[in-house]
C-alpha positions in Angstrom: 136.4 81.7 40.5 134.5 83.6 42.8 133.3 87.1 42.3 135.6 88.5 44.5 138.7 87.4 42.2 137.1 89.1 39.3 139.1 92.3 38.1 136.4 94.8 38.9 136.4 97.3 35.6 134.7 100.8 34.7 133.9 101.8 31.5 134.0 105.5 30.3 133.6 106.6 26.7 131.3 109.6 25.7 130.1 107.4 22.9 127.1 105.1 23.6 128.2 102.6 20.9 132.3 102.2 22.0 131.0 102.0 25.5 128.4 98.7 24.8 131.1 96.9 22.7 133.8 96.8 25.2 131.3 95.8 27.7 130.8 92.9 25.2 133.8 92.4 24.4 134.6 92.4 28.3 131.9 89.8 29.0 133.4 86.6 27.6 136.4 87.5 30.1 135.6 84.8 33.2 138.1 87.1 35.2 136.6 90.3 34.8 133.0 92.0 36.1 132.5 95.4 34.7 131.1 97.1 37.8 129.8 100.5 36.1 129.7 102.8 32.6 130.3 106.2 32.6 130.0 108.9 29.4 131.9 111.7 31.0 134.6 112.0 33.0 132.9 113.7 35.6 130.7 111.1 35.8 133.3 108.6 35.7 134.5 110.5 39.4 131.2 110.0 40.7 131.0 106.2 39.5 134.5 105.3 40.6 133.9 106.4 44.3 130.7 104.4 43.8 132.2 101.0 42.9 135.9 101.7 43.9 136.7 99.4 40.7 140.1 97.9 39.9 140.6 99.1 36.5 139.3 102.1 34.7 139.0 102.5 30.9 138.8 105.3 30.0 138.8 107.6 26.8 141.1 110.6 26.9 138.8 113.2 24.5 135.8 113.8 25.9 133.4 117.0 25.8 133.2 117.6 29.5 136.4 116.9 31.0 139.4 114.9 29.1 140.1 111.4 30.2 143.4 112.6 31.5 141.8 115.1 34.1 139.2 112.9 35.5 142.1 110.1 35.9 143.9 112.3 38.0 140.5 113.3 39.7 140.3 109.4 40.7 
């Protein structure tokens, strides 16, 4: 499988530790390349247009803007 059939995923979580695991996690997936980590949702915007991923995971309480908002934003 090449890299172009890989599910192309972003991360966001505003904690450092939930972020790293599910890029574990993520990584013993052959289908799927996580493409970029965010840990706000406004960054999360910025990332996304970045890497125009497939799939965003994202966490819905956050201190800058919820989860919800930036999904929208995207």
């Amino acid at each position: 499988m090449g890299t172009d059939d890989k599910i192309r995923v972003v991360i966001v979580d505003d904690v450092p530790e939930t972020r790293e695991n599910i890029r574990r996690l993520l990584q013993f997936e052959n289908d799927v390349e996580v493409v970029g980590i965010a840990g706000t949702g406004r960054e999360a915007i910025s990332v996304a247009k970045d890497v125009r991923p497939d799939v965003v995971l994202m966490d819905i309480n956050m201190p800058d803007m919820d989860g919800i908002a930036a999904t929208e934003a995207i």
